[in-house]
N, C-alpha and C positions, 0 to 999 in steps of 0.2 A: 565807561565799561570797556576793560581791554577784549578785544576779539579771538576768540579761541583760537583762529588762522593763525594767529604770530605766533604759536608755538608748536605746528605742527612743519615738519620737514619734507621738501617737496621730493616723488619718487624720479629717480634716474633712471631711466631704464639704457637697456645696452646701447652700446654703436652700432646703429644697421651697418649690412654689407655697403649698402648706394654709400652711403656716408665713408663711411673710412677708404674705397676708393677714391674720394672725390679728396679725399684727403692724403691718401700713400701712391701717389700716384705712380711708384716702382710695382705697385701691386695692380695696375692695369693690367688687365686679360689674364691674368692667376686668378684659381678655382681657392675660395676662401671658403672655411666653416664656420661654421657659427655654433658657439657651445651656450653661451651664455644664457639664452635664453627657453632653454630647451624647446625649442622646434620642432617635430615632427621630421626626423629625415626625409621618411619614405614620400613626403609629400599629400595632399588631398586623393579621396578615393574618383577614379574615371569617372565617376555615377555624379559627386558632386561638384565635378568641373560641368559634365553637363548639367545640374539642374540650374548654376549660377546663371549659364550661358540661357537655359529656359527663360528665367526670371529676369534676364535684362530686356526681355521684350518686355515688361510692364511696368519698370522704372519711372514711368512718369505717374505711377500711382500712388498712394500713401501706402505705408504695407497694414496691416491689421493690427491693432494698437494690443492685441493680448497675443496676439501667435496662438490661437486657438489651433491649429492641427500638428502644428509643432507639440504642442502641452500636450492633447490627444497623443499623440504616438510617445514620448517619454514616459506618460504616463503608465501606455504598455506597457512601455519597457521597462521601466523600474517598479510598477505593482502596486504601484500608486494611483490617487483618480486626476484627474486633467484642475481642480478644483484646489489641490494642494500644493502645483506647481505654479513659480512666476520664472519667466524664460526674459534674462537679463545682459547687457552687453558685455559680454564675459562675467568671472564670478566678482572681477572688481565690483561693477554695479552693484550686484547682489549685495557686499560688504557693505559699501554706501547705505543703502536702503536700510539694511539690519540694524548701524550704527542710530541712521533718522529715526528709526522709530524705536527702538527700542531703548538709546542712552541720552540721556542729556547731562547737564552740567552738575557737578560731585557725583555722579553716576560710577562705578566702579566696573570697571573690566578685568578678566585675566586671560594673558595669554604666555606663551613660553618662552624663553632666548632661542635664539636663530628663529623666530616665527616672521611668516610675507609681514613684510613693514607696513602693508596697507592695510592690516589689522591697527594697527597702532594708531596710522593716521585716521582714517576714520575715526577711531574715538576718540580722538583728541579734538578734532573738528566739530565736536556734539560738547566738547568740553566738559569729556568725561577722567576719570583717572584710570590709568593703565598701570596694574601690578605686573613685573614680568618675572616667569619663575624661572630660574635654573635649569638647566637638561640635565640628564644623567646618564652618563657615557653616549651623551649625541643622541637621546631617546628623551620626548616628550614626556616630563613625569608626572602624569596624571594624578596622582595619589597626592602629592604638594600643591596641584594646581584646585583640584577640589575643594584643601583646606584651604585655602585663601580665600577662593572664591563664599565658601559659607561663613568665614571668618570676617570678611567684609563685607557680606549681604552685596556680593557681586551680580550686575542684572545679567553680562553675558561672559561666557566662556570661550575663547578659540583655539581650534586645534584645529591643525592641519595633519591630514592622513593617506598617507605618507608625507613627513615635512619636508620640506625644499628649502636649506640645501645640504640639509646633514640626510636625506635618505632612509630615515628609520622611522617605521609606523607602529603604531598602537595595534596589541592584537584583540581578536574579537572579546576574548575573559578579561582583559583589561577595561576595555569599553563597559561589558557588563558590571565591572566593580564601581568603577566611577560614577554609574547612574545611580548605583545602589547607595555611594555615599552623599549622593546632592540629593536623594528624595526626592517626594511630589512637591516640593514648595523650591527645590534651587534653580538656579541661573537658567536662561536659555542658553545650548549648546549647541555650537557652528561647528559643524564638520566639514570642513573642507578637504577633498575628495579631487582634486585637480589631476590627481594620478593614481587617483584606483584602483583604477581598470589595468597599470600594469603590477601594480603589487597582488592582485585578486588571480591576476593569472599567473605569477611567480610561485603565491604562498597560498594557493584557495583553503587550505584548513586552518590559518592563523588569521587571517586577514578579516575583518568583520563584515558579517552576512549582509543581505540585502537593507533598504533604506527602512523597508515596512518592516520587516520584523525589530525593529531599534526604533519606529516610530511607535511598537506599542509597551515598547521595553521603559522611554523618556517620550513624555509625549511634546515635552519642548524643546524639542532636536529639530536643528536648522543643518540640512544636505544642502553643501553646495558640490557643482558639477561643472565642467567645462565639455565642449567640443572642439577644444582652442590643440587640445594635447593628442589624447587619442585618436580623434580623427582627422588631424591635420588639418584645423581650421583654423588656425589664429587670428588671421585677417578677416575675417569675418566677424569676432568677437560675438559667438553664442556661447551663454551659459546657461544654467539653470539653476533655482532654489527652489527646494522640496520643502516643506512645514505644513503647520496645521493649518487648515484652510481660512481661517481667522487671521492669524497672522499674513498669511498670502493675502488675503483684499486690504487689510491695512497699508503692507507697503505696496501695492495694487494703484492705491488712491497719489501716491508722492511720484511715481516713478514718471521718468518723461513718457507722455505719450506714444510716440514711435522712436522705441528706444533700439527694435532690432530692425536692420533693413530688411526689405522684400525680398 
């Protein structure tokens, strides 16, 4: 039995700063930017340099294997109950998990060109098939992605919204169309949501509404979320996934234990 590993491509990520000085050594004590990864200029907010600095007094503890007050407060926040969310090591995790439990081998996915490559990998991992559609003028073409996905009895959908690194998102009547053409029986759909929060405050009357009102719109819509971007946390690696509270204790049961630190 050949292993689905041999055909999936491993991710590259950038050159850190530490790294390519230790390497351009003409570029010791020069102020270097970093684009590539999109980082947060502004940096972490005061509040959660102190609470890091709080939390290292207790580092010789396990931290709580569900992030119960974490989940509690997003849940606030998003209008959701604590029940529907899994809080994940960034939204990679999340993908992983979605990929285990939801696709296995001749499984069918669809996702777009220029889509995060860690959509791909993960299902190839699960030793699933990846359809990839076309953009159209650098714009996720929901309307092609749809008919694939029903045309191959696809088990999940991924979009990214706003996509990374063409910059163009799905507006809210768009969203609306696509759920209307996959019905109560298509795909579960992944919204990945890594930048939001600044398309929502750019475009708030094009950009689609909150998680709850599109959780009763598709009831098998998978939100993922970062605090890696908006709040200047990368290095910490918190995410989050919103779904149906079903779905949430199934990849509940797979995920590592203490997956987020304290």
């Amino acid at each position: 039995m050949k292993l689905a590993i041999g055909n999936v491509e491993s991710y590259a990520p950038g050159t850190s700063i530490a790294q390519l000085k230790s390497e351009r050594r003409d570029l010791a004590g020069r102020r270097i930017i970093k684009l590539a990864s999109n980082e947060n200029p502004l940096g972490p907010s005061p509040k959660a340099v102190a609470a890091i600095r709080r939390g290292a007094r207790e580092i010789h503890r396990y931290p709580e294997a569900t992030s119960p007050s974490l989940r509690e407060a997003l849940a606030s926040h998003s209008g959701s109950s604590a029940d529907e969310i899994l809080v994940t090591s960034g939204i990679d995790e999340a993908l992983r998990l979605i990929a285990e439990t939801l696709l296995g081998p001749d499984d069918c996915c669809v996702l777009s060109q220029y889509a995060f490559s860690r959509y791909r990998q993960h299902a190839q991992l699960m030793g699933a098939n990846v359809i990839e559609v076309p953009v159209q003028d650098f714009h996720v073409d929901l309307k092609q992605m749809a008919q694939e996905a029903l045309d191959r009895r696809a088990k999940v959908l991924f979009i990214a919204n706003p996509n990374n690194p063409t910059s163009t998102f799905n507006t809210d009547q768009e969203l609306r169309v696509l759920f209307e053409r996959l019905g109560p029986d298509g795909p579960a759909v992944v919204l990945d949501e890594a930048y939001g929060e600044f398309a929502r405050d750019l475009y708030p009357e094009l950009y689609p509404r909150s998680m709850l009102f599109y959780f009763k719109l598709y009831p098998r819509l998978i939100v993922l979320r970062t605090l890696s971007k908006i709040m200047g946390l990368a290095g910490m690696r918190i995410g989050y996934c919103a779904a149906d509270k079903e779905l949430i204790a199934r990849m509940n049961k797979i995920k590592l234990v203490f997956n987020v630190t304290i």
